[in-house]
Residue frames as qw, qx, qy, qz and C-alpha x, y, z in Angstrom:
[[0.363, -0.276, -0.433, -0.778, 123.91, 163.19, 97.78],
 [0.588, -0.209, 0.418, -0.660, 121.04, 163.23, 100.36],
 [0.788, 0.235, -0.311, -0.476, 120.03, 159.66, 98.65],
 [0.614, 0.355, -0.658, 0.253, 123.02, 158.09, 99.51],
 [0.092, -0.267, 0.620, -0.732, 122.70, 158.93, 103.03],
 [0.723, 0.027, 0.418, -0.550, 119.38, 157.46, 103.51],
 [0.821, 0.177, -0.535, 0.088, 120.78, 154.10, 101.50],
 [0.395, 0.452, -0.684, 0.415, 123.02, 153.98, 104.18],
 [0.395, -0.207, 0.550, -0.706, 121.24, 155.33, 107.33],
 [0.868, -0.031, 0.055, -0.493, 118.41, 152.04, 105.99],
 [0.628, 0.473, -0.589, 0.186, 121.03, 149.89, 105.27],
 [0.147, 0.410, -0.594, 0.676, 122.13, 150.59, 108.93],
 [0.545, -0.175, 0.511, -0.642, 118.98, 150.18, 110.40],
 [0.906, 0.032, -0.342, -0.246, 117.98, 146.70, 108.70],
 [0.602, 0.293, -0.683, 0.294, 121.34, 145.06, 110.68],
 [0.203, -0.231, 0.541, -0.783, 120.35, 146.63, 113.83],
 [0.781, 0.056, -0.019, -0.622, 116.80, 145.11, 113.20],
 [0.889, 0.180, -0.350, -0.232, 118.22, 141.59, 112.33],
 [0.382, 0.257, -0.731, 0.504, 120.55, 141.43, 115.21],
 [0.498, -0.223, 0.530, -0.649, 117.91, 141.65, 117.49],
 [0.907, 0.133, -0.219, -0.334, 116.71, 138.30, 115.89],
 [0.762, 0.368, -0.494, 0.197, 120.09, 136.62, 115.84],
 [0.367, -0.570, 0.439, -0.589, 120.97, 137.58, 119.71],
 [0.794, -0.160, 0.221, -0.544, 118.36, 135.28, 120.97],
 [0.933, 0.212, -0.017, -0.289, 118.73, 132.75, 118.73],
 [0.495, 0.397, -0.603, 0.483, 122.72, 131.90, 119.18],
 [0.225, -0.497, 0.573, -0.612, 121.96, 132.53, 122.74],
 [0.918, -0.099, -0.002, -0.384, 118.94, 129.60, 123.04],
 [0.795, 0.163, -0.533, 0.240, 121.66, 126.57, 122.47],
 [0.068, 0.439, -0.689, 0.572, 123.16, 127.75, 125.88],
 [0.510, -0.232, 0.284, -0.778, 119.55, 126.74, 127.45],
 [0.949, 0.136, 0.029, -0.284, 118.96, 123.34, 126.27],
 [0.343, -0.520, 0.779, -0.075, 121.31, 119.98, 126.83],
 [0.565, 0.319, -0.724, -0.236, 121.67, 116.87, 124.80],
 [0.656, -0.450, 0.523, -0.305, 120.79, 114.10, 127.34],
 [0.605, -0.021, 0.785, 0.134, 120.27, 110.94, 125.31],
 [0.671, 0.389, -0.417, -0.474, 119.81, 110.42, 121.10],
 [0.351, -0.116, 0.918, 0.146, 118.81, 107.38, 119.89],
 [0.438, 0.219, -0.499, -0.715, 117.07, 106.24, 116.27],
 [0.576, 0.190, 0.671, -0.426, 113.88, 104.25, 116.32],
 [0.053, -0.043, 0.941, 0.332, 113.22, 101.99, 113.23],
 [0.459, 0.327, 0.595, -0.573, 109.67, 102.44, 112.74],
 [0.358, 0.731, 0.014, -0.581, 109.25, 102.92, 109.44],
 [0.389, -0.326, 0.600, 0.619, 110.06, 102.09, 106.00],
 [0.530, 0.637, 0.348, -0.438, 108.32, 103.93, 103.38],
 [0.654, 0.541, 0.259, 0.461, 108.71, 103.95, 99.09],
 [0.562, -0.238, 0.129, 0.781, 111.71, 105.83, 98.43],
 [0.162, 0.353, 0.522, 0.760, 110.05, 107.46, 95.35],
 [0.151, -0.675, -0.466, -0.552, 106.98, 108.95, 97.92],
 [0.058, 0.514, -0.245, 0.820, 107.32, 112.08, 100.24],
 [0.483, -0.598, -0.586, 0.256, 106.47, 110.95, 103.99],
 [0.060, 0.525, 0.059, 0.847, 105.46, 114.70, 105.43],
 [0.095, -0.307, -0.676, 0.663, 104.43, 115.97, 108.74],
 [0.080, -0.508, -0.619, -0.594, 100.78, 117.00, 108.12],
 [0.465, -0.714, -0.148, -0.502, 99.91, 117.90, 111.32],
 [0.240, 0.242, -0.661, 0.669, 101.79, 118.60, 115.39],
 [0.559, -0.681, -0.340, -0.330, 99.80, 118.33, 118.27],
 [0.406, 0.250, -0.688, 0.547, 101.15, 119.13, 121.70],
 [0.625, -0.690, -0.093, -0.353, 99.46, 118.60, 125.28],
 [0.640, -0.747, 0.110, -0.142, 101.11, 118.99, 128.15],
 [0.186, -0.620, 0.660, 0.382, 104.72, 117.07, 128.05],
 [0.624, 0.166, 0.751, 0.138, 103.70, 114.75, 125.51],
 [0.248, 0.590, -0.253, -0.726, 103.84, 115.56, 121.68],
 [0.700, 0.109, 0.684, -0.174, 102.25, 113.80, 119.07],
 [0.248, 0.379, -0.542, -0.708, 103.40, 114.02, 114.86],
 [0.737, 0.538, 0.342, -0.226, 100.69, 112.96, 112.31],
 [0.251, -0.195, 0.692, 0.649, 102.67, 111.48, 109.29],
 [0.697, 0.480, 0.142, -0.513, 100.69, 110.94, 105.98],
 [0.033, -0.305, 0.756, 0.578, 101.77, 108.68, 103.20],
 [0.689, 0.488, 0.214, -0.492, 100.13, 108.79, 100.09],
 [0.070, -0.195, 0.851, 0.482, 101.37, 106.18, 98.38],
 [0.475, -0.207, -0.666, -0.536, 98.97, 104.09, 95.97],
 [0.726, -0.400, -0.057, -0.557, 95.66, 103.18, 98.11],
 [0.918, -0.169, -0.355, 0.056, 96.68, 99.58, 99.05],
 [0.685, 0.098, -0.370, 0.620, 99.91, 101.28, 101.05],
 [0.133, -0.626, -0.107, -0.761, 98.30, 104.76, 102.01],
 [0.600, -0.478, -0.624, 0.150, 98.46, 105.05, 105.81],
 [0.431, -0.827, 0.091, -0.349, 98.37, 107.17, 108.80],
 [0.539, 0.385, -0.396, 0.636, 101.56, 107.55, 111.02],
 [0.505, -0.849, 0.057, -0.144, 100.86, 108.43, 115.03],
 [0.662, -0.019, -0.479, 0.577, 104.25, 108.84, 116.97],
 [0.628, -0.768, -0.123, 0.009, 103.94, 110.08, 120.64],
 [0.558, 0.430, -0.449, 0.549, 107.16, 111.33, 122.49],
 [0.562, -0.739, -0.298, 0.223, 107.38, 111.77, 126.56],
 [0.206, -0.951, 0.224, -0.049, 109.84, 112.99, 128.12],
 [0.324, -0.496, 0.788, 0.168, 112.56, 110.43, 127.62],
 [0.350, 0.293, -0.765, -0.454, 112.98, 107.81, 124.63],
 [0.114, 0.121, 0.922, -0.349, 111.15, 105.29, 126.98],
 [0.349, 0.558, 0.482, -0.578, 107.99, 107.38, 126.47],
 [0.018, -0.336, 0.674, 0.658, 108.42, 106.62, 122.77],
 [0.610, 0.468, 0.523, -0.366, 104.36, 105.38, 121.24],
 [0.172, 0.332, -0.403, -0.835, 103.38, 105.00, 118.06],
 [0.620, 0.213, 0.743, -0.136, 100.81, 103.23, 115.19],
 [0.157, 0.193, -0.647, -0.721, 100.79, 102.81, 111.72],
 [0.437, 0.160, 0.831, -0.304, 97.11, 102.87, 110.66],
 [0.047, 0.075, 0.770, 0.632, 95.90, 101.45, 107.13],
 [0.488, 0.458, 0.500, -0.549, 92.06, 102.46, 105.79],
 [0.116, 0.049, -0.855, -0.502, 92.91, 100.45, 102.69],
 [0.641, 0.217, 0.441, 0.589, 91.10, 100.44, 100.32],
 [0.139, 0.936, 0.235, 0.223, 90.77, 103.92, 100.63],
 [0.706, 0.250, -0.211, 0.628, 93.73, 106.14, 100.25],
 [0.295, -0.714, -0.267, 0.576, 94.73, 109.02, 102.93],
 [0.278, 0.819, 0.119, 0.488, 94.30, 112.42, 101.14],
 [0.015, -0.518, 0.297, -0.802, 95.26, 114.77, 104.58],
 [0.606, -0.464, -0.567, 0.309, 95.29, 114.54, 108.20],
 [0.052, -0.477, 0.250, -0.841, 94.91, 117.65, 110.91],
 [0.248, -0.174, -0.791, 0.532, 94.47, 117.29, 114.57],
 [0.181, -0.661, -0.394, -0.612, 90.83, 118.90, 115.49],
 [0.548, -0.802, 0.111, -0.210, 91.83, 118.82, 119.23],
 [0.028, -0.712, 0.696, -0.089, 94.32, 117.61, 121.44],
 [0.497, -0.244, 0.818, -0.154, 92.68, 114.21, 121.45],
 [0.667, 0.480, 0.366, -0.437, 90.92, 113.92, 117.95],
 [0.436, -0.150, 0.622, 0.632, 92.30, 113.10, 114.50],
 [0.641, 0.536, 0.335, -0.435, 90.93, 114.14, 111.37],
 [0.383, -0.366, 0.723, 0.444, 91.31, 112.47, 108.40],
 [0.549, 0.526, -0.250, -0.599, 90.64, 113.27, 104.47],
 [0.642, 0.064, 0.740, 0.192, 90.13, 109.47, 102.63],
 [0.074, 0.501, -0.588, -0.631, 90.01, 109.16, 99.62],
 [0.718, -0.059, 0.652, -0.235, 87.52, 106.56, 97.84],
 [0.427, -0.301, 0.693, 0.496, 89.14, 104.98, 95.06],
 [0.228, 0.246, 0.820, 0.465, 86.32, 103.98, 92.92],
 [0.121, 0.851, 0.460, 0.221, 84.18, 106.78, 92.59],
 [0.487, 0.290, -0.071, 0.821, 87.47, 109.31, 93.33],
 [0.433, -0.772, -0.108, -0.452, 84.96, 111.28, 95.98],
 [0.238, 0.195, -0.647, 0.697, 86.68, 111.88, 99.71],
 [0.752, -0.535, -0.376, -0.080, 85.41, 111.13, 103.41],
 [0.159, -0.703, 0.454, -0.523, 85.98, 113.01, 106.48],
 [0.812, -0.197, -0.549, 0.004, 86.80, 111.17, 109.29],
 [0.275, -0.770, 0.244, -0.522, 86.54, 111.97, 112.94],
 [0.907, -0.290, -0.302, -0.050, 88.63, 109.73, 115.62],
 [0.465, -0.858, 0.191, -0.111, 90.19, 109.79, 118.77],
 [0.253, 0.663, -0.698, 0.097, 93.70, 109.13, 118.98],
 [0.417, -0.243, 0.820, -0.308, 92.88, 106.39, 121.74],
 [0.825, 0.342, 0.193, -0.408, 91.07, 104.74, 119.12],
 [0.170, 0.759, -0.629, 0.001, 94.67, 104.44, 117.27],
 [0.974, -0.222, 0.024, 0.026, 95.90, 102.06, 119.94],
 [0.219, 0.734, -0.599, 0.234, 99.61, 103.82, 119.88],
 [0.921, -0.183, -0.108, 0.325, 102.40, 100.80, 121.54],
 [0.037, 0.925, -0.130, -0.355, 105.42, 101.64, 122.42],
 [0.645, 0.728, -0.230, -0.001, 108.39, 101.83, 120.23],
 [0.210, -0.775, 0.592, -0.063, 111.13, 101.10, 122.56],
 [0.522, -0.257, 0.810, 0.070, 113.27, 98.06, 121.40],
 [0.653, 0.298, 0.659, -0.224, 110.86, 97.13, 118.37],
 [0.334, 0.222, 0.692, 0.600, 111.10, 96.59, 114.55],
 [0.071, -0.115, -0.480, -0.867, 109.38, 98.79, 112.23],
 [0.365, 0.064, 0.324, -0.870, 105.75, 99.64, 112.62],
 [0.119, 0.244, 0.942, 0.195, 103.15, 96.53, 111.71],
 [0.142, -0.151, -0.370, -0.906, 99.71, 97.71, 110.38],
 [0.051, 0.395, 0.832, -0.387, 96.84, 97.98, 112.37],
 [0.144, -0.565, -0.444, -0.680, 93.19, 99.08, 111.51],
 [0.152, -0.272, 0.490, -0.814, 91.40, 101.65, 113.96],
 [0.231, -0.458, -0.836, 0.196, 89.54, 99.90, 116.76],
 [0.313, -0.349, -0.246, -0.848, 86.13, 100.90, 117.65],
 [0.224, -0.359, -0.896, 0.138, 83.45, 100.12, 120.59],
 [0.055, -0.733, -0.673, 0.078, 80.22, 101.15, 121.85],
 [0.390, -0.728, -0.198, 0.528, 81.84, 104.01, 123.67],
 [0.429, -0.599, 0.410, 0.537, 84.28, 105.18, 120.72],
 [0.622, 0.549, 0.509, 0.227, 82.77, 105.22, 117.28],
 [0.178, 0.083, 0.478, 0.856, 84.25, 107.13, 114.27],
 [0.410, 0.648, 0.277, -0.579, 82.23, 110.06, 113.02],
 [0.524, -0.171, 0.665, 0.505, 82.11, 110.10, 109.30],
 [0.440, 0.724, 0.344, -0.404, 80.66, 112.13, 106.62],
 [0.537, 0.441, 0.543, 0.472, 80.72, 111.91, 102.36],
 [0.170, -0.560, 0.113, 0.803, 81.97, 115.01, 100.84],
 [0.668, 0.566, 0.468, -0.115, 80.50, 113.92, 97.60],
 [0.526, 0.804, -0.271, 0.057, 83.74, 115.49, 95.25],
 [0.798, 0.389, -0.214, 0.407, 87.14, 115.01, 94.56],
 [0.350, -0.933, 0.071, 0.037, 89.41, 116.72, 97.67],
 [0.621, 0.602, -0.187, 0.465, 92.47, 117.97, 97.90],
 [0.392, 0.226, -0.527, 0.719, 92.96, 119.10, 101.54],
 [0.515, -0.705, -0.488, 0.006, 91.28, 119.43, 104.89],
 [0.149, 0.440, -0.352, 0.812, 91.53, 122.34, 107.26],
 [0.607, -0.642, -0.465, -0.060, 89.81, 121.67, 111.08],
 [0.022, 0.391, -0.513, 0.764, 89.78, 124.01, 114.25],
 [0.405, -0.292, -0.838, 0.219, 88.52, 122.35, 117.21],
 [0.007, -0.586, -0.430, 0.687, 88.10, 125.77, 119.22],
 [0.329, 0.315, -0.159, -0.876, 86.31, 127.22, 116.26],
 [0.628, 0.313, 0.573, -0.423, 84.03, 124.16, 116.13],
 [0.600, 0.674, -0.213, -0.375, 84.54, 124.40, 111.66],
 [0.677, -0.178, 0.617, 0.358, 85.81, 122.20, 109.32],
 [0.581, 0.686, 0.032, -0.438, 86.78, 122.88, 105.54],
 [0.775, 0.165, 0.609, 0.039, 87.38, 121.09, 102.82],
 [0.177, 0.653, -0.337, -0.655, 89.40, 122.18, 99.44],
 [0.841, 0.506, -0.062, -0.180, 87.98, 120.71, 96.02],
 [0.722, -0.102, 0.473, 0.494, 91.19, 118.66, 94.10],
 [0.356, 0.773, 0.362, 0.381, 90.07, 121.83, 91.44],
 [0.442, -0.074, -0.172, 0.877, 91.23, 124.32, 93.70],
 [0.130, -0.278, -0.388, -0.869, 88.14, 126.30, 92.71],
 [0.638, -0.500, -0.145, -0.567, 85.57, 125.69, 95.53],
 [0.069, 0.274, -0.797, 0.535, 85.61, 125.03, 99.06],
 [0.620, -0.465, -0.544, -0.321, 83.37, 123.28, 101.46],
 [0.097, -0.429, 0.375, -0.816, 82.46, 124.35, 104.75],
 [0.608, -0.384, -0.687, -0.109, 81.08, 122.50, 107.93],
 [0.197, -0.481, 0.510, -0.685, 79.96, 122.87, 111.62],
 [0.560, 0.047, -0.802, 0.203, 81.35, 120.83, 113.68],
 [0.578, -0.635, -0.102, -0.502, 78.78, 120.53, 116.61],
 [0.532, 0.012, -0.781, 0.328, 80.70, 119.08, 120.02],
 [0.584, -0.590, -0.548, 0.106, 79.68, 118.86, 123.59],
 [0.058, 0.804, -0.362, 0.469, 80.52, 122.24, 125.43],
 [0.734, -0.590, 0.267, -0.206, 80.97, 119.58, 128.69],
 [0.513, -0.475, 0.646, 0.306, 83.57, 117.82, 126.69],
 [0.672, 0.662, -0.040, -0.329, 84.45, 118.49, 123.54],
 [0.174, 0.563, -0.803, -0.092, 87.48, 115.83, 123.26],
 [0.516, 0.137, 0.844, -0.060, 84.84, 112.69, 123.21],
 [0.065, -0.016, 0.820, 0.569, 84.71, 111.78, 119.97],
 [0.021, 0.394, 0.811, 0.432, 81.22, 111.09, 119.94],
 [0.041, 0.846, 0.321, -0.424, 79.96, 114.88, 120.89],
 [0.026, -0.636, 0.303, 0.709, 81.59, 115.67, 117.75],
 [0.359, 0.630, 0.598, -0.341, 79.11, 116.33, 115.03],
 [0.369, -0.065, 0.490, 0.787, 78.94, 117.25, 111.34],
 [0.289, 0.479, 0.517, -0.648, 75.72, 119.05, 111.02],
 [0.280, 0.543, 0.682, 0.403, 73.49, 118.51, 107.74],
 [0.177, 0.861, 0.456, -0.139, 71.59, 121.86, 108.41],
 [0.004, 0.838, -0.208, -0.504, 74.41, 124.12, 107.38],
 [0.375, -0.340, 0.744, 0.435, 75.72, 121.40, 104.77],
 [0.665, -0.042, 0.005, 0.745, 77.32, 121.75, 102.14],
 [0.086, 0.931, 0.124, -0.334, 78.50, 125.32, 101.77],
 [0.757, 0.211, 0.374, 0.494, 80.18, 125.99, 98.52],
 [0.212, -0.754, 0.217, 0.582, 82.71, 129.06, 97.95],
 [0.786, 0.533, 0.238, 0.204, 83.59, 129.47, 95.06],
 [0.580, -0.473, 0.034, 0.663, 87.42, 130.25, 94.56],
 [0.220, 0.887, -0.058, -0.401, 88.31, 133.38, 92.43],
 [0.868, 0.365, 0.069, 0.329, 89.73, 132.47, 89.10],
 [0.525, -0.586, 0.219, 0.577, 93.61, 133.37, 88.64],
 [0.573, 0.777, 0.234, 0.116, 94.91, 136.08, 87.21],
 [0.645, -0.204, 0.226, 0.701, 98.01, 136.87, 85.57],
 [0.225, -0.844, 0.108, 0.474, 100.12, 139.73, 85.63],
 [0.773, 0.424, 0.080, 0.464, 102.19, 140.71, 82.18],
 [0.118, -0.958, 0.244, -0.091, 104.09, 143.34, 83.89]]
């Protein structure tokens, strides 16, 4: 039957279609070499809560992973590790903003951090804007687990910081689109900001600006709706 033939002839063309995927991707191991592995100790988090990568940054050879852990408040911390080009070039910093707990973290550039808090006693969240050199990454080579440091600050290098006045649930920042938003812990409304930075350099921390005049802007999300089919 003519049906059968065009099961087949699609059938025929989905393998063709997924072997042009699989090619490449068996071929890539030929391109890349194992020089040196070795396991760095940095860490040791409750078993019972999910340490996640929240957020990658790369610049030039140097990559940089944003952990989160959201354990209770008094343990809740930020995670910087740095990688070079060889295990030498190994950074990192484990930093605490006890007593407030880390909700979400997203790079807003290649040198900025943002970070969703959490304030315990009145369950409302706080953006936070800071540079990564504010951090104070060490490296990692040779050294025990990560000790807990709070971010340093001076004249030059001040945290931005701005009250979100509700409960959050996740942060979304784009450096080259200058915005920042902000999802309720309801799921049901969103805040919006513009982020104002220096067009002469917009990776110094303190040309980067939450602007009152557009704040807040509140979306409301569309209620869900289910399907009895």
């Amino acid at each position: 039957m003519p049906s059968h033939f065009i099961v087949i002839f699609l059938q025929n063309v989905a393998l063709k279609v997924a072997s042009i995927f699989t090619t490449p991707r068996t071929r890539l191991q030929g391109y890349f070499r194992m020089m040196e592995r070795e396991t760095l100790d940095i860490y040791q988090c409750d078993p019972t809560v999910t340490l996640r990568v929240t957020s990658v940054n790369a610049s030039g050879d140097e990559v940089i992973f944003a952990f989160a852990d959201q354990s209770p408040h008094e343990e809740s911390c930020v995670l910087l590790v740095q990688f070079g080009r060889c295990t030498d070039g190994v950074s990192g910093v484990r930093v605490n903003f006890s007593p407030r707990r880390v909700i979400d973290l997203q790079f807003y550039s290649s040198a900025i951090l943002s970070v969703l808090l959490e304030d315990v006693s009145s369950s409302t969240a706080l953006l936070l804007q800071m540079t990564v050199a504010t951090c104070g990454l060490k490296n990692l080579k040779g050294v025990g687990p990560l000790t807990v440091s709070a971010p340093s600050a001076n004249q030059d290098d001040v945290p931005v910081a701005k009250d979100i006045k509700m409960p959050a649930a996740a942060l979304g920042v784009s450096g080259s689109r200058r915005v920042g938003a902000i999802l309720a812990d309801n799921r049901r409304k969103v805040k919006l900001f513009e982020m104002e930075a220096d067009e002469e350099d917009d990776e110094d921390v303190s040309g980067v600006l939450m602007t009152d005049t557009s704040l807040p802007k509140d979306v409301d999300m569309p209620k869900e709706t289910t399907s009895a089919d």
